[in-house]
N, C-alpha and C positions, 0 to 999 in steps of 0.2 A: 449445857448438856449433862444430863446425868448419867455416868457410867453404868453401864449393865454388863454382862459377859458376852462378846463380840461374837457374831457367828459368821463365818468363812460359807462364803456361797459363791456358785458360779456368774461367770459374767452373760448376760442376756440381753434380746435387743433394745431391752426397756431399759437397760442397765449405762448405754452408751453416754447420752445428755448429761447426764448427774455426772457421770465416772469425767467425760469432758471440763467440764467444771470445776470436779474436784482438782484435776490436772494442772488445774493455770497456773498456781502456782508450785510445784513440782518441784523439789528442791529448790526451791528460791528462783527458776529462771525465769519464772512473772511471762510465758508462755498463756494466750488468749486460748477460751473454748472451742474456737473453730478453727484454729491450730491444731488442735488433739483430735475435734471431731474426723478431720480431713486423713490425722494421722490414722486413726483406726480403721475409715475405710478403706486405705493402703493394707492395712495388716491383715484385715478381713474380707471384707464386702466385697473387693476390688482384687483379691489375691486370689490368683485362678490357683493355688496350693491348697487353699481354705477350701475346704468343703461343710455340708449341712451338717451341729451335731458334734464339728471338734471341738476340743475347751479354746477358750478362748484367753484363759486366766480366770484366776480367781479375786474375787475382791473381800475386805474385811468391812464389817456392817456394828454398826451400834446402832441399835434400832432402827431409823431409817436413814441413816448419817454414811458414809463410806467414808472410811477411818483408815485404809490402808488396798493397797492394791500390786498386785504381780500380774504382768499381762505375757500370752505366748505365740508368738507369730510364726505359722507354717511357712519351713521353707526346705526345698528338695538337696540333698546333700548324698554323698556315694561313703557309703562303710562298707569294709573289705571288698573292693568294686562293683557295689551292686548300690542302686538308686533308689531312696527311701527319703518321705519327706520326715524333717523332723521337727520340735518344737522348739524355736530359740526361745530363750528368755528377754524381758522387757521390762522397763520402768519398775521395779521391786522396792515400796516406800511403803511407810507405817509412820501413821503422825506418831510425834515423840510421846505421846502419855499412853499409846498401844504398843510400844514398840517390843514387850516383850511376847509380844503375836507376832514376828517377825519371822523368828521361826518356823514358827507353828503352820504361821501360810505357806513358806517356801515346801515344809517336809508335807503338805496337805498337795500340795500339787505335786512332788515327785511323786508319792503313792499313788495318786489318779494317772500320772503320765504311764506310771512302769505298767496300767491296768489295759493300754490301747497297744503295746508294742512297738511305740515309735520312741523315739532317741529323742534327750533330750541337751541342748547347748546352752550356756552362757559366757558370752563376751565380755574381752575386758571392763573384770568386775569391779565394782566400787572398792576404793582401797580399803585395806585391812577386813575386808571380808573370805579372804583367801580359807581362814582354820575355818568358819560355819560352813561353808560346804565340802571341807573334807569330811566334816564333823555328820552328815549328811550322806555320806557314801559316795561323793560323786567326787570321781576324778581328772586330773592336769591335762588337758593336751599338752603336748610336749614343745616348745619353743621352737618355732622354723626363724624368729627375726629378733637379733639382738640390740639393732641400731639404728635412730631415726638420722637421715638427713634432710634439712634445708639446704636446698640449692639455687640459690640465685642467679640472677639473668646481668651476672657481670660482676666489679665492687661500686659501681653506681647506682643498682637495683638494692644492697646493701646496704650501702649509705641510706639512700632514700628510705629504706627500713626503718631504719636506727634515729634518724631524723622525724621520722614521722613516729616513732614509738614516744618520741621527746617534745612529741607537738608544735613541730616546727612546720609552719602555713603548708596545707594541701601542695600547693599549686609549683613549690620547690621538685615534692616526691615525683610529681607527675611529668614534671619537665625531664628531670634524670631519669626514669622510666622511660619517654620518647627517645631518649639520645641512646637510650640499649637499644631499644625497640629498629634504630636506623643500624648499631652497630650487628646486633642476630639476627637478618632474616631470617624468615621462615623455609627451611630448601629439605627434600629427600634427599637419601642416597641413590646412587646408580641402582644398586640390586634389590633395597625393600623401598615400598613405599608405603607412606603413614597418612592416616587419613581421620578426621573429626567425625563419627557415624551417628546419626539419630534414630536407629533402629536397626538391632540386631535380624540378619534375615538368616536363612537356610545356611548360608555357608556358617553357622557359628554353630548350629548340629553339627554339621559337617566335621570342623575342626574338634568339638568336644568330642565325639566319637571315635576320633581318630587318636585323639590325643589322652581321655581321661585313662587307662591304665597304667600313666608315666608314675603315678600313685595309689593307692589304694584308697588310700580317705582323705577326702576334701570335700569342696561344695559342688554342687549341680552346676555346669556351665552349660545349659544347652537355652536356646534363643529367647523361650519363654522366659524361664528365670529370670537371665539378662534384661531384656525389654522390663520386666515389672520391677525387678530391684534400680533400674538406672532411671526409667521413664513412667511407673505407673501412679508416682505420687506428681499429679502437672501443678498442683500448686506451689507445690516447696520443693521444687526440683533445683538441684544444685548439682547434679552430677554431669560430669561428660563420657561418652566415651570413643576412642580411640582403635582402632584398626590397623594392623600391618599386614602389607601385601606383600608375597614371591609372586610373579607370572601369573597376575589378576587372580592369585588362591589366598585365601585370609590364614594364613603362617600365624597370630597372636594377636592379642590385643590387651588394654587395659581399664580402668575406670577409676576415675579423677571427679574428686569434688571441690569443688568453690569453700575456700576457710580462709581463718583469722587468723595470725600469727604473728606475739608482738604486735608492731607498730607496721603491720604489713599484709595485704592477702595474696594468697597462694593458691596453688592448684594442689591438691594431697593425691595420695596415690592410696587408691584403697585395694586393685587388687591386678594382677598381672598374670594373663598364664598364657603360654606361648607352645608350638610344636616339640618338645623335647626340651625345652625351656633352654633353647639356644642364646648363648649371651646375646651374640650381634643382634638377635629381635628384641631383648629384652634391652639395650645399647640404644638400637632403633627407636623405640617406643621413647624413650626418655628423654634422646637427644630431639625427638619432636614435638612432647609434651613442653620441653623446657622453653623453646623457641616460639612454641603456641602461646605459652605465656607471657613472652614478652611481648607477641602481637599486641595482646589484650590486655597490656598494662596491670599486669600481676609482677609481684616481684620475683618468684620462682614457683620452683616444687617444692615438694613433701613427700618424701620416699623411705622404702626401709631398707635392708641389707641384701636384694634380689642378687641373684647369679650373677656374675659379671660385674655389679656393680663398680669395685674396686677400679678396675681398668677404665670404666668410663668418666669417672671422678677425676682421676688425671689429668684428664682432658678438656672437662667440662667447666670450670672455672671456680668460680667462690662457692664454699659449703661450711656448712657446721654441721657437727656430729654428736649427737647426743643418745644416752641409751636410753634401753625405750623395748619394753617385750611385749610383745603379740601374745595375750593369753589369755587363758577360757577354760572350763570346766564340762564336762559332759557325763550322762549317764545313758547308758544302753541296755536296753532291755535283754534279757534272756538269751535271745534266737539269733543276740548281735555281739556276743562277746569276743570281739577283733579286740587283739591287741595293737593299739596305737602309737608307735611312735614316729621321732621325732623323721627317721627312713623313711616309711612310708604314708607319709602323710604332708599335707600340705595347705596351713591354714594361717590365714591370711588376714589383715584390718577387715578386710570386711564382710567377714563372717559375722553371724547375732546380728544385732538388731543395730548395725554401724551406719550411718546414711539412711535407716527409713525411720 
């Protein structure tokens, strides 16, 4: 290829196949084209937030070659309590002999975003990239989670962990897995009841309406949103989600995705928001998800630092505790300059572009 001076253009329908392509290999994770293809019609095509016309990201061009790429996926989010979609950030790569257009494309799309009036996020971002985007104007949301825990389904869901991280035969892991699996059913409490949902319906307006001014800035929880972030990608869906009931009314819920961890898979916890963000629901939620999981022969959860947590851990059995901060960068336009902290705000794994 001969080098020319790259030029930064937007992304367009013609633009999707090549950019799919260029994808597969993505950081080295050897992801196929119709992996990405399928990912972008989630981002796009298929995102009732997308409309005709928004950027979609930008791509870097050497001639006819795509040499680097930022992509931005609309999704509805509340600043100072009022409901605005905005653009997360996505996949931000520059082959290494471009890389110092790395910049250049990131600052070329925040001058286009600040041009539409929508906000713009990014998700826990690639390490050591933290100074370019202060460097950039955009700043911290402010930390709401200090602390990851693993929480296992016993110290034989553990073991079986640890053993199978060490390549010790399948069929040991699986056997100690059953013997949890007869020691935790799966049971409610007398006064909440928790439930595996495949489609968020009215009552989750219901509850977000009820419940979004517990905060000023977070993300959109209302039925849409949910349904497309948990269920609108059907081929690579890995997520579950969860429902807690008072007196047949949906009091909270959560959403949990299928992962690797170690020598072990897990149900992770990507987001959790409840009535008043009452421990016992958020108690509820976990001590059901954990017991869900040993049904399904997972070896625990993946959770962060939520309300309550502390009191249920005591309880709850085997855990490791590692730190671990939920963080992201944002910029707001003009008409939106909320100040942000760490009080009124409420953000969470998965916010950006975490699970799609």
């Amino acid at each position: 290829m001969n080098h020319t001076t790259p030029q930064i253009v937007d992304i367009t329908d013609k633009d999707i196949e090549p950019l799919s392509v260029y994808m597969e290999d993505f950081r080295g994770k050897g992801s196929d084209s119709s992996y990405w293809q399928v990912r972008f019609a989630h981002w796009w095509r298929d995102n009732p937030f997308y409309k005709a016309g928004m950027t979609r990201g930008l791509l870097l061009r050497d001639g006819g070659d795509i040499v680097g790429f930022v992509g931005t996926i609309p999704q509805p989010i509340q600043i100072g309590g009022k409901e605005v979609v905005a653009y997360i950030s996505s996949s931000w790569g520059v082959e290494p002999q471009y890389r110092k257009y790395s910049m250049k494309l990131l600052a070329r799309l925040l001058a286009d975003l600040k041009q539409t009036g929508n906000p713009y996020i990014i998700n826990n971002p690639i390490k050591d990239t933290d100074m370019f985007y202060k460097l950039l104007g955009l700043k911290k949301f402010p930390t709401c989670f200090g602390q990851k825990y693993t929480v296992y389904n016993g110290p034989l869901a553990q073991l079986s962990c640890k053993l199978s991280k060490d390549k010790t035969p399948q069929w040991l892991g699986m056997v100690l897995s059953a013997i949890e699996k007869r020691l935790y059913p799966l049971r409610n409490s007398s006064e909440l009841h928790v439930e595996k949902i495949s489609k968020a319906g009215v009552e989750f307006d219901e509850l977000w309406q009820k419940s979004r001014y517990i905060v000023e800035n977070t993300k959109s929880r209302t039925a849409a949103s949910i349904n497309w972030y948990c269920f609108g990608n059907k081929t690579y869906n890995n997520k579950l989600l969860f429902g807690v009931y008072s007196k047949n009314s949906l009091v909270g819920y959560a959403i949990f995705r299928d992962t690797r961890q170690g020598g072990g898979t897990f149900l992770e916890c990507l987001d959790i928001w409840c009535d008043n963000q009452e421990q016992k629901i958020i108690q509820a939620l976990l001590s059901y998800v954990l017991r869900y999981s040993s049904n399904q022969y997972y070896h625990g959860i993946i959770t962060f630092d939520y309300a309550g947590i502390d009191g249920w851990l005591s309880i709850c059995g085997t855990y490791e505790v590692e730190k671990k901060t939920v963080s992201g960068f944002y910029q707001l336009p003009k008409n939106m300059q909320q100040t942000i902290t760490a009080e009124n705000s409420y953000y969470v794994f998965a916010e950006g572009d975490v699970g799609i």
